[in-house]
Structure formats: structure tokens, C-alpha cells
C-alpha positions in Angstrom: 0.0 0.0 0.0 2.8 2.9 0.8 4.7 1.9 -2.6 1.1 2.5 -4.4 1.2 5.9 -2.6 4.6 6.8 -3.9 3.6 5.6 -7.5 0.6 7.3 -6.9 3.0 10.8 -6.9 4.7 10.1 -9.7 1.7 9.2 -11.6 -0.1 12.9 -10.8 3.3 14.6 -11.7 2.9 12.8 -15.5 0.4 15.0 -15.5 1.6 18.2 -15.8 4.7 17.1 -18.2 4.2 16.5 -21.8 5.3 13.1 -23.4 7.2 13.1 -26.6 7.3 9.0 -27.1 8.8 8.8 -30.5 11.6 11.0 -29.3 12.9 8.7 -26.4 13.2 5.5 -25.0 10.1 5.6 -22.1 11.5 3.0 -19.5 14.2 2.6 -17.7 15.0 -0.3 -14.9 18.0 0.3 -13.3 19.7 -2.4 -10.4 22.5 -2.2 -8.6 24.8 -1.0 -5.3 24.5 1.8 -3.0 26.8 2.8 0.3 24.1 4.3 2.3 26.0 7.0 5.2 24.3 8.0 8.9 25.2 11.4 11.1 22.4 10.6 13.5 21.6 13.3 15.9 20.4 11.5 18.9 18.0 13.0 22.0 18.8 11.4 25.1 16.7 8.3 26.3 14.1 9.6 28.5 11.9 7.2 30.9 10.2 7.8 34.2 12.0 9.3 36.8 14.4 7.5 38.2 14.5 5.0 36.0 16.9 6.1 33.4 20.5 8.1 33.8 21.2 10.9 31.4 23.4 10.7 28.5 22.2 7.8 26.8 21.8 8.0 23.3 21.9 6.0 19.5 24.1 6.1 16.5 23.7 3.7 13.5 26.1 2.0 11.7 26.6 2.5 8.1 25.0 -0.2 5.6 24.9 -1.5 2.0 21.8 -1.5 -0.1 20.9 -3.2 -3.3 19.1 -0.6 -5.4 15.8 -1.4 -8.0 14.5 1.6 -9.6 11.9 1.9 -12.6 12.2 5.8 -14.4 9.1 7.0 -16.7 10.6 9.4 -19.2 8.0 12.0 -20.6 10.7 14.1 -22.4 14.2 14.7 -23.7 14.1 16.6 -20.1 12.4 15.3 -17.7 10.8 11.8 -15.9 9.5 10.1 -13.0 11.6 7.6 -11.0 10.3 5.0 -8.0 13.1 3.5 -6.1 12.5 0.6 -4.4 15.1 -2.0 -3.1 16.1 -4.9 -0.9 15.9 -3.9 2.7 19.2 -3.8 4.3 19.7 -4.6 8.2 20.1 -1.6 10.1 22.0 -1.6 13.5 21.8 1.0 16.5 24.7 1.1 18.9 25.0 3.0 22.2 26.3 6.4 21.9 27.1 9.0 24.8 27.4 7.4 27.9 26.0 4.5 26.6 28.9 3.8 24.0 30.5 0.8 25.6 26.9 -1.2 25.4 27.3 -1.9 22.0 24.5 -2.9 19.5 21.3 -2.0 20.8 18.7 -2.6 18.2 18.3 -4.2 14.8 15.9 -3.9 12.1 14.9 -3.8 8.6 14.6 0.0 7.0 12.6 0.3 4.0 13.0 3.7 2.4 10.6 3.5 -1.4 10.9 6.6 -2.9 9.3 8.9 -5.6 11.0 11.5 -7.8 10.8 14.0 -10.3 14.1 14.0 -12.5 15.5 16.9 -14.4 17.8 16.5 -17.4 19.5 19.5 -19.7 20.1 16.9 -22.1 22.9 14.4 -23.6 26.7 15.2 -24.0 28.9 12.8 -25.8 27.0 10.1 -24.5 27.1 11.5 -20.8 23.2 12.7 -19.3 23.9 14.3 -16.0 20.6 15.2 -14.1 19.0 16.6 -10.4 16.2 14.6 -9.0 13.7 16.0 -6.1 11.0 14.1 -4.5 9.4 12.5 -1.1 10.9 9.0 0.8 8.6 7.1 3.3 11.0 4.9 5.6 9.4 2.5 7.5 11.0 -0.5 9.6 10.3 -4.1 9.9 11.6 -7.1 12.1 12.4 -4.7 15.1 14.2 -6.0 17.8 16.3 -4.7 20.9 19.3 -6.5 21.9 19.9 -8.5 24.6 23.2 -5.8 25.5 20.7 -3.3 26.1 18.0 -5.2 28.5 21.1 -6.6 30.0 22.2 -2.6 30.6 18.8 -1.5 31.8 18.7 -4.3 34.3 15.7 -5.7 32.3 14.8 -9.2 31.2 13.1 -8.4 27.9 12.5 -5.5 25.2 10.3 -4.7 22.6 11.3 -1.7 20.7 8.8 0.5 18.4 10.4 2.6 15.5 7.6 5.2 14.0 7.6 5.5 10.5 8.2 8.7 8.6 7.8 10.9 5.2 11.1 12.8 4.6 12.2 15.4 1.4 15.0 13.4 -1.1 17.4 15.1 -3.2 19.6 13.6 -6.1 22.4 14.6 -8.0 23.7 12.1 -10.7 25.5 11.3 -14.1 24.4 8.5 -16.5 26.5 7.0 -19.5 24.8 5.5 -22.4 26.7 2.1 -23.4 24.4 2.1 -26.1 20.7 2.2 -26.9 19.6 0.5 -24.9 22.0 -0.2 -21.9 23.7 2.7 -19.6 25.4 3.4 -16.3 24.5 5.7 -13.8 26.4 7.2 -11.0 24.7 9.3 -7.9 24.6 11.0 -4.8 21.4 11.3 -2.6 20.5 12.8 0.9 17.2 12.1 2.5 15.9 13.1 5.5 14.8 11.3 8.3 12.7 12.5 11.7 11.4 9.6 14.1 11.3 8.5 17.4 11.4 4.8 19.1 10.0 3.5 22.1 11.3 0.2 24.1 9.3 -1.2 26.7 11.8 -3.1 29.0 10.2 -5.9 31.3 12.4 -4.8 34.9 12.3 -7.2 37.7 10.4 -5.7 40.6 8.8 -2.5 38.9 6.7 -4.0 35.9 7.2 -2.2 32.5 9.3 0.5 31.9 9.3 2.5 28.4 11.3 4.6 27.1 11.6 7.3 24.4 14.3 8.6 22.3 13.9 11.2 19.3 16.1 10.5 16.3 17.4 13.1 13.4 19.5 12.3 10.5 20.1 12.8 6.9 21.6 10.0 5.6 24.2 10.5 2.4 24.1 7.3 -0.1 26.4 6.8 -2.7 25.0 4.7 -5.9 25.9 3.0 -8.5 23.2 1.1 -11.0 23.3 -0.8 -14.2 20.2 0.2 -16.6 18.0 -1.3 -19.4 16.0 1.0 -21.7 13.1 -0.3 -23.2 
């Protein structure tokens, strides 16, 4: 249902762009590699009083992600890309005080995207290009770590990631190997503005939860072999 939103977007921008289809090749798929790059600005994690020192935040360790993408080409100039992809493990470690914990959480991040992509046109073969649109990141198969009941004096967690829409920007270069086959090169940012809860079972006081706010824009490097058809 949220990747029929997101094709949903690019669908209403087709709209508004005139289509030239003798002129172009209208489809592109594209697969291949990205590096994907987190700076996350961590709140500290908050809990009832008493119950939690200060100083404890996240950071999330850097991941790989293998990158499908399907572009709409209305013009010489301009298309519509969704990006989908395989969704890549995503670990949180301890930060602040609570550095030496460790891992602290896994999951699966989903991040399907919609854009609008602007061309000038083709140079020897070379089609650099800007891209703008919206990401909804969402996460799956959410689970704390035994580290981090283990440093709450708990014996079980249950963490809750909220999902999120965020802005996404692209800058990129594509070579043409030939009609119908090309390369592509980019850099992306996205942004990303959630929260989690974990609810830690604590021997002697019931359930504890506990909140933390989460802020990052996450840099990916890409690079993706295409088929125009």
C-alpha cells in the first residue's frame, strides 16, 4: 500500500509534463549498489523518573543496499523515478554514555521513494541530471538486543520505531553504453525524523518504556546498471 502511494506521486506529476514518445526511449530499470552514510543526531533516552541516567543516546552503523529503480521518461528533459530496493539490516549502537553497550537494536529499513528527475540533455554520450521528490521509511523485524536489556537491568524488550515521510534530493551522471544499456552514478540525501519507544520488562517495577527522538540525513552513494526499453 505505501509503494502504491509513492507511485501514486509520480503518476499525478505525469500529468503536468508532456510526453514526446517517438523521441525517447520511455523506461528505464535500473539495479545495482548503493553505500548508504548516517550522522544521527540522537535525543537522550528519557523514561520515568528514576529509572533512566542521562546521557544515553543512539548512532547507527553504516549499511549496504541493493538498489531497483523503474524511471518514466515523458521528455528529452524530464521523468519520474520510484526506487524501491532490498531492505538492508540496520543496526543502532550506544552512543554518549551509553557507547560501551554496544548494539542496541536491529531492524529492517525500508526507504521507497518517488521523484521527479531533471535533465539539460545528452553530452557525448554523458546525461547528467538533479532529481527532487518525497521518501517514506518504514521499519520491519524490530528487535532490541539483549546488550541493552542486560544494561537497563531488564529481562526483555520490545522496541517500536515510528515510521516517517522525509524530502530526497539527487544529483547524478548517466553513461549511455548504447541504446539501450547505460550506467549511472549518484549522490542522494534524505531526511529522516522519528522516534522509538522500548518497553523493557524490569524485575520488581513492571514495565518501563522509554523514548528517544532520532534526526539524520543520511548521504548514499550509488551506482546502478540500466536497461532502456
Amino acid at each position: 500500500m505505501r509503494v502504491k502511494k509513492l507511485a501514486a506521486v509520480v503518476a499525478a506529476l505525469a500529468a503536468y509534463v508532456p510526453s514526446h514518445a517517438d523521441e525517447v526511449e520511455n523506461n528505464t530499470v535500473r539495479a545495482g549498489y548503493a553505500r548508504v552514510h548516517f550522522d544521527l543526531r540522537s535525543g537522550d533516552l528519557t523514561g520515568p523518573p528514576g529509572t533512566t541516567p542521562p546521557g544515553l543516546k543512539l548512532a547507527a552503523r553504516d549499511l549496504n543496499v541493493y538498489a531497483i529503480s523503474y524511471e518514466r521518461r515523458w521528455s528529452d528533459n524530464w521523468s519520474g523515478q520510484i526506487q524501491l530496493g532490498i531492505p538492508p539490516t540496520l543496526t543502532a549502537v550506544g552512543a554518549g554514555v551509553a557507547a560501551p553497550v554496544g548494539a542496541v537494536a536491529r531492524t529492517r529499513i525500508w526507504f521507497p521513494t518517488a521523484m521527479l528527475r531533471y535533465s539539460p540533455g545528452e553530452f557525448s554520450g554523458f546525461r547528467p541530471y538533479v532529481a527532487g521528490g518525497v521518501t517514506y521509511t518504514f521499519f520491519t523485524q524490530q528487535e532490541s538486543t539483549p546488550a541493552y536489556t542486560a544494561a537497563v537491568q531488564g529481562s526483555g524488550s520490545t522496541i517500536d520505531l515510528r515510521p516517517a515521510w522525509g524530502a530526497y534530493g539527487r544529483a547524478g551522471m548517466e553513461y549511455a553504453l548504447g541504446r539501450q544499456w547505460c550506467i549511472n552514478v549518484e549522490y542522494s540525501a534524505f531526511r529522516l525524523n522519528t522516534s522509538a519507544s522500548v518497553a523493557t520488562d524490569t524485575p520488581g517495577f513492571g514495565a518501563i518504556t522509554r523514548n528517544v527522538t532520532l534526526k539524520d540525513s543520511p548521504r548514499i552513494f550509488g551506482v546502478t546498471l540500466g536497461y532502456k526499453f
